[in-house]
TILUM-374175 format. One record per residue (C-alpha): x, z, y; residue number from 0; chain; residue in three letters. Coordinates in pm, whole numbers, plus 32768, in hexadecimal, padded with zeros to 4 digits. Example, Ala and Ser with C-alpha at 12.3 -4.5 7.8 and 13.67 -1.06 7.14 Angstrom:
2
REC    X    Z    Y seq mol type
REC 84CE 830C 7E3E   0   A  ALA
REC 8557 82CA 7F96   1   A  SER
This chain:
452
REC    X    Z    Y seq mol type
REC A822 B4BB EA9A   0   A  UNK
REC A79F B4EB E948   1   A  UNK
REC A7AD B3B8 E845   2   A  UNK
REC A666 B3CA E73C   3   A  UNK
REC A6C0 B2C6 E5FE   4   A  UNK
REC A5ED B2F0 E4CF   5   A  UNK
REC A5FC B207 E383   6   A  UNK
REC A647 B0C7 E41E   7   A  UNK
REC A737 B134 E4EF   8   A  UNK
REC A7F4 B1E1 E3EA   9   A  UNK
REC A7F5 B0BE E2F1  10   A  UNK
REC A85D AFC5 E3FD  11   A  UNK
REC A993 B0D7 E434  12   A  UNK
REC A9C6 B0DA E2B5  13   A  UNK
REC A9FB AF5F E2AC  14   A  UNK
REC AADB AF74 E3CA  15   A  UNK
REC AA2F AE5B E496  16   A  UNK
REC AA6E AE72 E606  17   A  UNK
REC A953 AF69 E6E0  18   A  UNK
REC A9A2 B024 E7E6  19   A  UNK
REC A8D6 B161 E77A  20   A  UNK
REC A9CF B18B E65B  21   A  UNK
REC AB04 B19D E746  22   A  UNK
REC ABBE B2E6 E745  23   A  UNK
REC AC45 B384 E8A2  24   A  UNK
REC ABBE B34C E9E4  25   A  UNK
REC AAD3 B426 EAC4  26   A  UNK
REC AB01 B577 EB6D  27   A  UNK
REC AC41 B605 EB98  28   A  UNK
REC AC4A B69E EA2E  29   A  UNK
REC AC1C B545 E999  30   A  UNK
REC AB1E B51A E89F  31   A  UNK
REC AAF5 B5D6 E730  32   A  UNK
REC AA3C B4F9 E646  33   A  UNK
REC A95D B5CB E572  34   A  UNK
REC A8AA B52B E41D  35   A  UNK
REC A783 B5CC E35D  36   A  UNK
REC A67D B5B6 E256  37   A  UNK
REC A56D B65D E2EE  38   A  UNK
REC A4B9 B57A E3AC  39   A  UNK
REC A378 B63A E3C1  40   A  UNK
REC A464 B766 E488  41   A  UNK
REC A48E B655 E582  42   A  UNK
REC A3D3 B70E E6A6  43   A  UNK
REC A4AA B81D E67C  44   A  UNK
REC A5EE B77A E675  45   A  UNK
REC A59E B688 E796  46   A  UNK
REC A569 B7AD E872  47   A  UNK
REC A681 B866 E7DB  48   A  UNK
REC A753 B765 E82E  49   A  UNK
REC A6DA B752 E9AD  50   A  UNK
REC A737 B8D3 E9A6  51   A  UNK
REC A895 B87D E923  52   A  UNK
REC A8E7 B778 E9E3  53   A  UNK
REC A882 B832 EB46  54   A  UNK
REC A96B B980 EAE9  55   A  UNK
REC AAAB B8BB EA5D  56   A  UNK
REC AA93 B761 EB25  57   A  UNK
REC AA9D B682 EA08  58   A  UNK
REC A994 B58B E97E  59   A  UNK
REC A917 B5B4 E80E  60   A  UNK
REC A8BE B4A8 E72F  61   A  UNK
REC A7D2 B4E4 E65F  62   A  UNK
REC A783 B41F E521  63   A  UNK
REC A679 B47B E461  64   A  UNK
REC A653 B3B8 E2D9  65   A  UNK
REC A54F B3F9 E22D  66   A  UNK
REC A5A2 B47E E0AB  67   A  UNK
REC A52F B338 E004  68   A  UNK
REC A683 B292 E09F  69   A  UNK
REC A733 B3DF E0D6  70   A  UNK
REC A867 B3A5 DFB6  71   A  UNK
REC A8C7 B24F DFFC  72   A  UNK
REC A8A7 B295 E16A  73   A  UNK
REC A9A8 B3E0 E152  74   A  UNK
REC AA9E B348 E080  75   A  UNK
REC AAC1 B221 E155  76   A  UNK
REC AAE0 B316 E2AB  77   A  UNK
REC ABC6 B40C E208  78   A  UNK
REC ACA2 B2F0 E18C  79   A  UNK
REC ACA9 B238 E2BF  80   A  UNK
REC ACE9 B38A E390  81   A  UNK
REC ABB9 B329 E47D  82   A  UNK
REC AB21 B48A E476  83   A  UNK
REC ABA8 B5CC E4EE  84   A  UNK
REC AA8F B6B2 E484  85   A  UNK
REC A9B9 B669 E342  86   A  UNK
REC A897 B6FE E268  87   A  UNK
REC A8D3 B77C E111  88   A  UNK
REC A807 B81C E02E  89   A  UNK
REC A887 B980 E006  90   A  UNK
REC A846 B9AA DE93  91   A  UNK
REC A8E2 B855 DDD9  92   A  UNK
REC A9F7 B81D DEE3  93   A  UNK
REC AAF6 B8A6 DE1D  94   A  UNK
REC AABC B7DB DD07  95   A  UNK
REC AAE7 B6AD DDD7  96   A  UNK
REC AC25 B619 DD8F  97   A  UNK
REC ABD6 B4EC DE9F  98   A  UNK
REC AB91 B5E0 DF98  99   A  UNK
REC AC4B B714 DF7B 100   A  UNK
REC ADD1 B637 DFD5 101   A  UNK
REC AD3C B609 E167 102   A  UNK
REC ACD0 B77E E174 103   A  UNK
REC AD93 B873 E275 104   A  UNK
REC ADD2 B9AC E227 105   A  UNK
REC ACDA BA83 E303 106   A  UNK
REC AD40 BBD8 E26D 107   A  UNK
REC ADC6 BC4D E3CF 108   A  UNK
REC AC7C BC29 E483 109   A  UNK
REC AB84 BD26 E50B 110   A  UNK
REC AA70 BCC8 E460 111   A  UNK
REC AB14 BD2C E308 112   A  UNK
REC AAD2 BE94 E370 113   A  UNK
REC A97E BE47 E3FC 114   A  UNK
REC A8FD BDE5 E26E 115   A  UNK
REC A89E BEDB E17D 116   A  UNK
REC A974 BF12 E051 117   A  UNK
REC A894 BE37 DF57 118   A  UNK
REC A8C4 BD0B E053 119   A  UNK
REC AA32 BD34 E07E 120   A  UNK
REC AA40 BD0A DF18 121   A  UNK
REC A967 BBF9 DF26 122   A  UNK
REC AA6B BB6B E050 123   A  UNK
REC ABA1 BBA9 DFA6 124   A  UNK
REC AC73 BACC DEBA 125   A  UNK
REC AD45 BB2E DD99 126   A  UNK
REC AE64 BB37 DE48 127   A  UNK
REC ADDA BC53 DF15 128   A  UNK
REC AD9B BB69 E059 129   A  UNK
REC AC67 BB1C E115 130   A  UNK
REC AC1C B9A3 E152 131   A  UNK
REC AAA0 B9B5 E1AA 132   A  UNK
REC A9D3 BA6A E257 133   A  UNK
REC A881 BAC8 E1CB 134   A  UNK
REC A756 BAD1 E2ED 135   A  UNK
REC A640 BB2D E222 136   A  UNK
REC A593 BBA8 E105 137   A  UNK
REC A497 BAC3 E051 138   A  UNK
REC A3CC BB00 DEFE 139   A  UNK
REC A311 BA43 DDFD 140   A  UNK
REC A1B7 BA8E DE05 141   A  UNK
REC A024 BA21 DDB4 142   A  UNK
REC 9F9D B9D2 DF17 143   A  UNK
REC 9DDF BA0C DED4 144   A  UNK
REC 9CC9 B9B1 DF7A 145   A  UNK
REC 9BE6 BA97 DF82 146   A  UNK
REC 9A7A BA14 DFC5 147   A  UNK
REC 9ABE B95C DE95 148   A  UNK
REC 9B1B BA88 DDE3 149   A  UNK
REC 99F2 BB2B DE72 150   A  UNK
REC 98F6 BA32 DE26 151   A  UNK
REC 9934 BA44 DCBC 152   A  UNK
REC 9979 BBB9 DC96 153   A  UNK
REC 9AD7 BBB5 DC95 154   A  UNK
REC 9C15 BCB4 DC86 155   A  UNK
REC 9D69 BCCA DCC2 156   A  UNK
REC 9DE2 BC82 DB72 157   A  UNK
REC 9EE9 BD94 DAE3 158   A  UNK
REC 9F1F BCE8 D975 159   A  UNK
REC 9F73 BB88 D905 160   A  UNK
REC 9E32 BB9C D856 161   A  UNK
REC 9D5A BC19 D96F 162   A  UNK
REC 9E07 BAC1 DA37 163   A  UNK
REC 9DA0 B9B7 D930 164   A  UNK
REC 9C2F BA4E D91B 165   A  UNK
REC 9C37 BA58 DA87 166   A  UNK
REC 9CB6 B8D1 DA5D 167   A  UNK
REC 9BAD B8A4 D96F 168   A  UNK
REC 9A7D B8FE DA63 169   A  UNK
REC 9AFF B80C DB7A 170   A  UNK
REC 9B51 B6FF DAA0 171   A  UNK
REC 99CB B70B DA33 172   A  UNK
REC 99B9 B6CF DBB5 173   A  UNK
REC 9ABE B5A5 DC17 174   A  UNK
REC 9A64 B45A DC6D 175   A  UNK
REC 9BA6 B402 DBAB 176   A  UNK
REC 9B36 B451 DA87 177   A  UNK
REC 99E2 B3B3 DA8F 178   A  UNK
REC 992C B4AD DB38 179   A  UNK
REC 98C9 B449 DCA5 180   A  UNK
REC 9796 B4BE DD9A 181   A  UNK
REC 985C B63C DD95 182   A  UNK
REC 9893 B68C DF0D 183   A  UNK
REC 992C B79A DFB7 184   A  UNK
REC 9940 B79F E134 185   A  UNK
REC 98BA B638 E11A 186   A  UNK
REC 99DB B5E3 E041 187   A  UNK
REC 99D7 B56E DF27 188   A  UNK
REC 9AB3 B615 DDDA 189   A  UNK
REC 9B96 B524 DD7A 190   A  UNK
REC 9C3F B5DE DC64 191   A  UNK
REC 9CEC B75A DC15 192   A  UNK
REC 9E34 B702 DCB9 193   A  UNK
REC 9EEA B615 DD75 194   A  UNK
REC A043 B57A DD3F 195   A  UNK
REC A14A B4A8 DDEB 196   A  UNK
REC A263 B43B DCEA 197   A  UNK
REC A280 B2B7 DD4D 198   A  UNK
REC A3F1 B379 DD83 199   A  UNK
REC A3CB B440 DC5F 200   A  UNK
REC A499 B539 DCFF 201   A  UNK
REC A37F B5DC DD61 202   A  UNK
REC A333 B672 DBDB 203   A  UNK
REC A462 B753 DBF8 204   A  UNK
REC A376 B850 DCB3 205   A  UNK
REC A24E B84C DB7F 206   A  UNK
REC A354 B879 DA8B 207   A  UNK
REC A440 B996 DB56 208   A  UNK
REC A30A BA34 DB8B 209   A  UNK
REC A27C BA15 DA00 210   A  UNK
REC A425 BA35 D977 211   A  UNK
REC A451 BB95 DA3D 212   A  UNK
REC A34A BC87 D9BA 213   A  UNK
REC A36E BBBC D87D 214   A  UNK
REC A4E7 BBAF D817 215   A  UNK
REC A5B8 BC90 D911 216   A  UNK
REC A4BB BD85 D954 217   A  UNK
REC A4AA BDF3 D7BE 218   A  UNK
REC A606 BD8D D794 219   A  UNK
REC A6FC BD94 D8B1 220   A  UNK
REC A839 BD2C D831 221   A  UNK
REC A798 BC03 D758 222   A  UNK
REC A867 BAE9 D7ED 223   A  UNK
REC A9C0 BBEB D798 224   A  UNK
REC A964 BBD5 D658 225   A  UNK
REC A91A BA5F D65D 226   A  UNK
REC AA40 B9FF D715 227   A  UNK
REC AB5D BAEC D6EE 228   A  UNK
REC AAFB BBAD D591 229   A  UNK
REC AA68 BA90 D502 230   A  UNK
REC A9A4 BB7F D425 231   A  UNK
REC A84F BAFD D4AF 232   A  UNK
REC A7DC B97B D4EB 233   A  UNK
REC A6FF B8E3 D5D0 234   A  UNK
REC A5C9 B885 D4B9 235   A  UNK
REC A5B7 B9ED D4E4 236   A  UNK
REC A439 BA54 D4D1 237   A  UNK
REC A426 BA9C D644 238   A  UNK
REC A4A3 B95C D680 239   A  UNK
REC A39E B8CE D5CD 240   A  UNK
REC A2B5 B9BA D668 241   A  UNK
REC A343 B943 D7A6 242   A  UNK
REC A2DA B79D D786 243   A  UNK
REC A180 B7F3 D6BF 244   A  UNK
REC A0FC B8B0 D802 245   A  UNK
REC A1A1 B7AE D8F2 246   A  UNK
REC A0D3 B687 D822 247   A  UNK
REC 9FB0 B742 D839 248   A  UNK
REC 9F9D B7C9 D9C3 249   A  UNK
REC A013 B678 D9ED 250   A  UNK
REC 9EDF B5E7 D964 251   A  UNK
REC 9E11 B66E DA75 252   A  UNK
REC 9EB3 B58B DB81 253   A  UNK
REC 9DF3 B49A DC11 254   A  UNK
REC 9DE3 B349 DBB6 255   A  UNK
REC 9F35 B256 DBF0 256   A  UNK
REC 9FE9 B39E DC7F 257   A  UNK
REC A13E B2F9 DC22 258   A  UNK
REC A0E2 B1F0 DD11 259   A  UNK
REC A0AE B2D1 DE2B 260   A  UNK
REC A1D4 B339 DEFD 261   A  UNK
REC A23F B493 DF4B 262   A  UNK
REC A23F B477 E0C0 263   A  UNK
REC A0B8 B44A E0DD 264   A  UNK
REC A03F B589 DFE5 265   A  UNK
REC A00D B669 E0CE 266   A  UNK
REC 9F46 B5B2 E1B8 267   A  UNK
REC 9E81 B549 E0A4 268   A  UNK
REC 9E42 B6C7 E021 269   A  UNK
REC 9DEA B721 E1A6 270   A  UNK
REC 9CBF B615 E184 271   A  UNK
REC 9BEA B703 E096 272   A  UNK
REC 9BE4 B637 DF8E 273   A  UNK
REC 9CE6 B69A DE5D 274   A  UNK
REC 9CD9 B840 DDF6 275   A  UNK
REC 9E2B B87F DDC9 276   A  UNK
REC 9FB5 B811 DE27 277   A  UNK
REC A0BD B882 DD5E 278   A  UNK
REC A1F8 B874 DE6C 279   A  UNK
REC A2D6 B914 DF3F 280   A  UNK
REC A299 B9E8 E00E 281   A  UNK
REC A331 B90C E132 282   A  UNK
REC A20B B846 E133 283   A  UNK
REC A127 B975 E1C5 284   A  UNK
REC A19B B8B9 E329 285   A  UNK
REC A11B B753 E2F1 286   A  UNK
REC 9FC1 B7EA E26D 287   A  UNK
REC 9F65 B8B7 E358 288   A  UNK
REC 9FD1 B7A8 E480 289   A  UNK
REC 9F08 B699 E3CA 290   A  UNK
REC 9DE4 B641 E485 291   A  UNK
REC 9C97 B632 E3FD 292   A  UNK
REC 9B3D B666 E413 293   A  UNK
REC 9B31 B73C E2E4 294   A  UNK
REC 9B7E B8B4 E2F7 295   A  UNK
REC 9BAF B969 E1ED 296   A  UNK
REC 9C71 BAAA E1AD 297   A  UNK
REC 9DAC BA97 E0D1 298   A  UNK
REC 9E32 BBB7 DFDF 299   A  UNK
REC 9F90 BBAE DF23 300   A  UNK
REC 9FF9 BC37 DDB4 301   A  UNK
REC A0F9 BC13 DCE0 302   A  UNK
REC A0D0 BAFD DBB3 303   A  UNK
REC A090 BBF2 DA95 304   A  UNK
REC A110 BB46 D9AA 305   A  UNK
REC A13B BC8C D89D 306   A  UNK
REC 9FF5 BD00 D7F2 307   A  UNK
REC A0F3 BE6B D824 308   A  UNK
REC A088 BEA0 D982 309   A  UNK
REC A1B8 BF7F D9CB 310   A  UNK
REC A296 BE3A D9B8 311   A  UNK
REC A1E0 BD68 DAB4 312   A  UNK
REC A269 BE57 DBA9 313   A  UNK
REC A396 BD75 DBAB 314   A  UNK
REC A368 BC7C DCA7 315   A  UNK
REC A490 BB8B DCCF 316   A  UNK
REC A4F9 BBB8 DE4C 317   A  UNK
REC A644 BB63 DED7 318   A  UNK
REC A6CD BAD3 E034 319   A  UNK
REC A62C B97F E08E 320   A  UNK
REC A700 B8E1 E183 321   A  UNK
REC A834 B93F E24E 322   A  UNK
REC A95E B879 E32E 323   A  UNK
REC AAA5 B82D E2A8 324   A  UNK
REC ABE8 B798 E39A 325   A  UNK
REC AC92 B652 E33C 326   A  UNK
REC AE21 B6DD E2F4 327   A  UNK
REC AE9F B5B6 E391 328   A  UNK
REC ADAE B5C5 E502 329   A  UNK
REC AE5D B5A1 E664 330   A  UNK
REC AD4F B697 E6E5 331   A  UNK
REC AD7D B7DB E60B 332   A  UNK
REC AD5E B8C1 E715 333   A  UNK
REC AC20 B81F E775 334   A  UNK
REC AB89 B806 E616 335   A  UNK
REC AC0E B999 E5C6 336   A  UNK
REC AB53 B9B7 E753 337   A  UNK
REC AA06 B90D E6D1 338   A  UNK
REC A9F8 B9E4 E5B0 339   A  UNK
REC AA47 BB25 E620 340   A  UNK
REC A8FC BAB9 E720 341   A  UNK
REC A7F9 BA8B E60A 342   A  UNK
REC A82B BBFF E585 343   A  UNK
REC A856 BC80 E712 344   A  UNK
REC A6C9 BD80 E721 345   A  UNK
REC A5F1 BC95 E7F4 346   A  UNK
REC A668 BB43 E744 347   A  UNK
REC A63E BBDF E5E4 348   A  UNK
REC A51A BC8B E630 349   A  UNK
REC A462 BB64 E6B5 350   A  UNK
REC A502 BA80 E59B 351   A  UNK
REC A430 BB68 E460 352   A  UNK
REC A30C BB72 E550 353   A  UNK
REC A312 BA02 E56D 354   A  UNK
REC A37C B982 E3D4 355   A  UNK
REC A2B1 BA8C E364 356   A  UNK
REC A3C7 BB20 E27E 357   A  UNK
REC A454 BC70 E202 358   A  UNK
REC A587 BCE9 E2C7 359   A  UNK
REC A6EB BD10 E210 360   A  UNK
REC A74D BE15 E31C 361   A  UNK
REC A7BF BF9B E335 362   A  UNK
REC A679 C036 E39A 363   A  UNK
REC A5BB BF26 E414 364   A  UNK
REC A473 BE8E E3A2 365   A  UNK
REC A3A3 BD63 E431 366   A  UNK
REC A2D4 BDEC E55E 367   A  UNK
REC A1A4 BD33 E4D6 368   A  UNK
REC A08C BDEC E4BE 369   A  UNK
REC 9FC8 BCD5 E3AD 370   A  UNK
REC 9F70 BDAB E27E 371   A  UNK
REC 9FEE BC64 E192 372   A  UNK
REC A139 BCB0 E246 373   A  UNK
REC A13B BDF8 E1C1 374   A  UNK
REC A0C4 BDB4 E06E 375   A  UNK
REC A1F5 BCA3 E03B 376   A  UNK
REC A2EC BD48 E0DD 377   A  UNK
REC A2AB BEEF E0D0 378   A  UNK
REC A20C BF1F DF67 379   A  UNK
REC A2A4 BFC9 DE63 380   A  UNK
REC A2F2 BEB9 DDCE 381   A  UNK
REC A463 BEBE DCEF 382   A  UNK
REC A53A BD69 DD7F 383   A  UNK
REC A5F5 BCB3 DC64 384   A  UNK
REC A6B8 BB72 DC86 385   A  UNK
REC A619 BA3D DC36 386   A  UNK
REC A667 B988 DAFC 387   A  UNK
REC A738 B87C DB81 388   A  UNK
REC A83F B964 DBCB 389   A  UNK
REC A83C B9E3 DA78 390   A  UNK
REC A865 B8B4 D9AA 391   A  UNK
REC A9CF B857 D96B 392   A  UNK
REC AA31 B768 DA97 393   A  UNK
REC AAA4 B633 D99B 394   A  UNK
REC A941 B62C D917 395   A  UNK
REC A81A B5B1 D9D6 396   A  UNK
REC A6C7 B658 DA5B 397   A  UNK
REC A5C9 B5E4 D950 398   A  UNK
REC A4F5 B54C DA5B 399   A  UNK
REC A4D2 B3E7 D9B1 400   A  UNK
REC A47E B4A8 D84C 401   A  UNK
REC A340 B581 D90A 402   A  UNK
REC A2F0 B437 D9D5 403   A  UNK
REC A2B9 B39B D86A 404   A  UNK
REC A20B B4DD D7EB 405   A  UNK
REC A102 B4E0 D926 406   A  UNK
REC A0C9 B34C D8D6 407   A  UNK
REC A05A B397 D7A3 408   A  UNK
REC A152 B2A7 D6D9 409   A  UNK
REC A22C B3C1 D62F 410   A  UNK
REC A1F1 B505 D5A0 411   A  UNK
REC A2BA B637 D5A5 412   A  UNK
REC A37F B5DF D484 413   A  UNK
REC A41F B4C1 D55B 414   A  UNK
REC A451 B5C0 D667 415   A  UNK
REC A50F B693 D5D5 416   A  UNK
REC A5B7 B579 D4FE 417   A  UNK
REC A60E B4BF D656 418   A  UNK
REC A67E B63D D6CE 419   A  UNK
REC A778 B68C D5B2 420   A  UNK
REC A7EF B51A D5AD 421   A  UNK
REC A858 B549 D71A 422   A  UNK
REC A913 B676 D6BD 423   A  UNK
REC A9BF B5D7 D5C4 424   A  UNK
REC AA04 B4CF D656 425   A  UNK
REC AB0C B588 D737 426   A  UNK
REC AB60 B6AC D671 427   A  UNK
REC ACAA B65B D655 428   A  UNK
REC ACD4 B6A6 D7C9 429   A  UNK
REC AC28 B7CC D7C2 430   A  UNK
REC AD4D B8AB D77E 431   A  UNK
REC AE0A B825 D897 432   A  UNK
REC ACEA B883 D992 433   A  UNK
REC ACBF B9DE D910 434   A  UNK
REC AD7A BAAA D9FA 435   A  UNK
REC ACD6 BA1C DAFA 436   A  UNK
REC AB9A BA20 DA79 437   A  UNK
REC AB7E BB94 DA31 438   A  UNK
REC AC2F BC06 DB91 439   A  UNK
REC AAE9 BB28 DC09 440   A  UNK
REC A9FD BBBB DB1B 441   A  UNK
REC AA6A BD2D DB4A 442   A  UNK
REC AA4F BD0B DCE0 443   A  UNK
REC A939 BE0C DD22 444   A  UNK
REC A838 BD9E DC66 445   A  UNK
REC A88F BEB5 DB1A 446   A  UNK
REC A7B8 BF9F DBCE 447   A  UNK
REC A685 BEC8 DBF6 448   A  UNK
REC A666 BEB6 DA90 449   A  UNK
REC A574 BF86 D979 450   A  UNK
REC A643 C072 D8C6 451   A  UNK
């Protein structure tokens, strides 16, 4: 019989207090495989997954779901403890997890390695030529629209930066936010140009991917090289500064107190009519979609533009969004190998992109959806690069604290890129040290997806 724990449980498992939910073994004649993720909105899936599992290979699964605001303490206190057999990671920053990567088997002998195509067995495989993840799907960052709204004031799909801020312009002239109210749509009133979840602040590192790839990588792929390795190029580079003036500004279309809003409840806040756009990922397609509500409205997708060159906001940053990896130390590897192996088996997999509303990561298969937003994220000829994060040397930090500052309003871009370079230097001295890894990372695939 299945076991469902979600935050609580996992917390009360983290401090190691007695509940007998957290107990390992026990139930059918397989024992039980304790299996620990970070998407808690792919619960429906999972919990019938799990029923499917545990009725071909006589086990019992138990399944703890954590949502991502507690999702680090919660995995470093599982992993260390060896109270989880199977566990989420995110495909793309894994490997530069130095907490995580010491509990990771090696997978490399598994079916599923052959299953992937050859950008996602990059993606999957460490620089020591092993696989210790495995990558179920492919997600994007992307400008979720609504379209009514877009309608009502005569509205395009933007294909320049400067076609999005006069586009920003018009609704802002609209948004109760910004002193402005009686302007309906659907009965709903316009609260401002975009909405925004960063009481995290995680949540920024999908506006700035999406404004840092057509900006920086796009016109100059091999930028961070020459940061990093040649040293013959810094980061108060002009694109860099390009890069924090148009976060500061898209940023000043969010709505009011959007660093007090968490993450979790955007999209169910976009799906009530009343904001025009989301900048996200495109794993959040799902929770819109199954929001209910008394508004309808039809939703479009397009790629931030952030490039006045239209040619470079072709570059959307897309990589794999979640995956499974297998504690090294777990009693039940054959079952945890088993329970992978079953995600990626036609039906399961099948129903699993139909259901998260994701891209697939497999040989000649696509999700069976038939939703024309499905197609637009997933099937455009759009050119995938890797997100920023895994392009910044590992012993300096994602500037989200600098662009939380910059969308505030209480530092400029000078600061930014101050704050940026001072990070930098800050660890400099290590940076030599981390270079071989760094470039075996860097190189993994991703040369191709670049402008020449």
């Amino acid at each position: 019989m299945k076991k469902i724990g979600y935050l609580l449980l996992a917390i009360v498992c983290l401090l190691g207090l007695a509940l007998a939910g957290c107990s390992r073994g026990g139930g059918g004649a397989n024992g039980t495989l304790v299996v620990l993720h970070y998407r808690t909105e792919d619960a429906a899936f999972y919990e019938w997954m799990a029923d499917q599992f545990e009725e071909e290979y006589d086990c019992t699964v138990q399944l703890d779901l954590v949502g991502t605001d507690g999702w680090g303490q919660v995995l470093e206190g599982r992993l260390a403890g060896n109270s989880v057999d199977v566990f989420g990671v995110y495909p793309g920053s894994v490997y530069r997890d130095d907490a995580t990567l010491p509990y990771m088997m090696d997978l490399s002998d598994m079916d599923f390695v052959d299953l992937l195509t050859d950008e996602y067995v990059d993606y999957a495989t460490y620089t020591d030529g092993k696989v210790y993840c495995a990558p179920l799907n492919l997600v994007n960052d992307t400008v979720f629209y609504n379209k009514d709204i877009f309608e009502e004031y005569g509205l395009e799909e933007p294909t320049t930066y400067d076609e999005f801020i006069e586009i920003c312009e018009t609704l802002k002239a609209h948004s109760k936010d910004f002193g402005k109210a009686g302007n309906t749509i659907n009965g709903v009133e316009l609260v401002s140009p975009i909405i925004f979840g960063g009481r995290e602040t995680w949540p920024i590192t999908m506006t700035l991917n999406s404004i840092e790839a057509p900006i920086v990588r796009a016109q100059d792929p091999w930028f961070y090289v020459d940061v990093f390795k040649n040293k013959t190029k810094s980061l108060d580079d002009p694109l860099i500064e390009e890069m924090f003036a148009k976060y500061k500004e898209i940023s000043s279309y969010y709505q009011v107190n959007s660093f007090g809003l968490s993450y979790s409840r955007v999209p169910s806040l976009f799906a009530q009519g009343g904001y025009a756009m989301l900048i996200d990922g495109s794993w959040s397609y799902s929770q819109i979609i199954a929001t209910e509500t008394d508004v309808d409205f039809e939703i479009g997708v397009f790629p931030l533009p952030a490039n006045d060159n239209a040619q470079y906001n072709n570059y959307v940053v897309g990589k794999p969004g979640s995956g499974f990896a297998i504690h090294k130390d777990t009693q039940q590897a054959e079952l945890a190998k088993a329970f992978i192996e079953f995600q990626y088996r036609e039906d399961i997999y099948s129903r699993f992109l139909s259901e998260v509303s994701m891209g697939s990561v497999l040989k000649g298969v696509e999700n069976p959806s038939d939703d024309p937003i499905i197609d637009e994220l997933y099937n455009s000829d759009y050119t995938y690069i890797a997100p920023l994060s895994e392009y910044i040397i590992s012993c300096m930090s994602y500037p989200h604290s600098i662009c939380e500052q910059l969308a505030i309003g209480e530092k400029d871009v000078d600061y930014a890129i101050n704050q940026f370079v001072s990070d930098y230097n800050r660890c400099a001295s290590q940076v030599d040290s981390l270079m071989d890894r760094w470039m075996a990372l860097y190189n993994k695939g991703y040369e191709e997806n670049t402008v020449a």
